[in-house]
C-alpha angles and dihedrals in degrees: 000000000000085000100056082048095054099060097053109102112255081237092070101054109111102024121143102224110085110233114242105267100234094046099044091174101033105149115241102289089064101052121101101239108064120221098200093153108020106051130179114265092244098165113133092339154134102286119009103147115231117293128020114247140032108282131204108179118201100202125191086216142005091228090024085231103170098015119098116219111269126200102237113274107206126209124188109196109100085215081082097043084050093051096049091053100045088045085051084053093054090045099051089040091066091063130095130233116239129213120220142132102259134050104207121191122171119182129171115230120210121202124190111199130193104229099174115294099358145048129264112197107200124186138208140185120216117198117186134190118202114183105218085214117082118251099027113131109245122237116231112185113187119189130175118229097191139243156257162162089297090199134046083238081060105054102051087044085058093038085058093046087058102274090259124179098231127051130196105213122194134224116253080262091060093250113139102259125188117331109239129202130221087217128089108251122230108278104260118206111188126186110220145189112273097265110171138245095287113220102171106313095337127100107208117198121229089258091043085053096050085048097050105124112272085198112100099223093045101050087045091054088054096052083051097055088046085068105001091162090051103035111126132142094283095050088052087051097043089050084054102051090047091053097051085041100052124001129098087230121161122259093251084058101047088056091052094051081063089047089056095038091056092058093054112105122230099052129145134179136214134189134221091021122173135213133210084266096051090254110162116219155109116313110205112186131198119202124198126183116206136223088275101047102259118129130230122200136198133178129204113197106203121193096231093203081064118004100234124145120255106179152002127214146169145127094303102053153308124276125187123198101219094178145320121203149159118247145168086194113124115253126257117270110184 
């Protein structure tokens, strides 16, 4: 498991929240202790993934196939916000829930690392294999996709430091933090312990998730109950990204996560937004100002044909959904 090990930002070493096991080095909105009030420091540091706020990117397309390049339009009156989401929840309500024998969820991690003067971005792909029965060991297949200078700043700066293959990045106290390698790691598929399907602290089985409530209020009311000292508007929008992100949902409540997303305050929309994959969509942002004043962001890009989930971002990092599905294929082994 080194490798697994490996991936996981130096900053999140000693935590106190346990990462979720199929996704070792899921930034914080994926972890199953939430930090609504009390947030890393991130700022110019070791690992900040990618871009800086949840996104939920509503693409026209998948390929954008049809659609020209567009510079991003922002609105700022949540009614739009609240209009793309709810037409987002028409649009996922129309689908169909499969039955198979595997849940398969296969997301891209981006992690941005402070080396000394410059900034590393490192990315990683999580496959995961849920069984649908009861009692079947899940698949987790980890693989490195390598990693360089992420700006042309960068790379001059890394040209200047020697150009060299490793890095030794440093926590945002200065401490040396993990080594990282330019170079993609082996593929590791790892057979793991049935875990659930981890929403906060709670581990939901595959029958506890397609019985979660399709009725707005009441699933509302459910996400409430998993935190209900720490439940503000940015916990309600993270859950919802992590369901739409992960979890093998029905359709119905799918649709209903959106309902509830579109009555949160502080949202704001923009077109033509792109994700790490090129992906062209719909950037909604939440906005969420703490108890000191500082403000924490986080984006959603929805595709609007399907209203599917592209992406997740926030302060802490950049996750692309490269694909959920359905299967009675047999898992990877090796």
């Amino acid at each position: 498991m080194q490798q697994i090990a490996d991936a996981r930002p130096a900053v999140l070493d000693g935590a106190p929240d346990r990462p979720a096991p199929h996704f070792p080095d899921a930034p914080a909105h994926f972890r199953r202790t939430p930090r609504p009030r009390q947030r890393l420091v991130l700022a110019g540091l070791v690992p900040t993934i990618a871009v800086a706020a949840i996104v939920i990117a509503v693409a026209v397309s998948t390929t954008g196939r049809g659609v020209p390049p567009q510079p991003p339009q922002t609105q700022t009156e949540s009614p739009n916000a609240r209009g793309i989401l709810l037409a987002a929840a028409a649009q996922a309500a129309t689908g169909t829930q499969p039955t198979a024998e595997w849940w398969v969820t296969k997301l891209e991690m981006r992690f941005r690392y402070n080396a000394g003067g410059y900034t590393v971005l490192a990315r990683t792909e999580n496959e995961t294999w849920h069984s649908t029965r009861p009692g079947i060991n899940d698949v987790s297949v980890i693989t490195k996709l390598g990693a360089a200078p992420e700006t042309d700043a960068d790379k001059a700066a890394w040209v200047k430091a020697g150009s060299p293959t490793t890095w030794q990045t440093f926590t945002p106290e200065g401490q040396p933090g993990r080594k990282i390698d330019a170079g993609p790691g082996l593929r590791k598929v790892d057979v793991v312990p049935p875990f659930g399907f981890a929403l906060l602290s709670k581990d939901l089985t595959y029958a506890e998730v397609q019985a979660l409530p399709a009725d707005p209020a009441r699933l509302k009311a459910y996400l409430v109950a998993l935190d209900p000292q720490n439940v503000d508007s940015e916990l309600l929008f993270s859950l919802g990204g992590q369901i739409l992100t992960e979890l093998p949902a029905t359709p119905q409540v799918r649709a209903a996560v959106y309902r509830i997303l579109a009555e949160l305050p502080g949202l704001t929309i923009t077109q033509g937004e792109r994700d790490a994959k090129g992906r062209i969509g719909v950037g909604v942002k939440h906005s969420f100002r703490n108890a000191d004043g500082t403000t924490h962001d986080s984006m959603m890009i929805i595709d609007r044909q399907s209203g599917d989930l592209l992406a997740t971002v926030d302060e802490q990092g950049t996750t692309l959904r490269l694909g959920n599905r359905f299967t009675d294929e047999t898992p990877p082994t090796a």
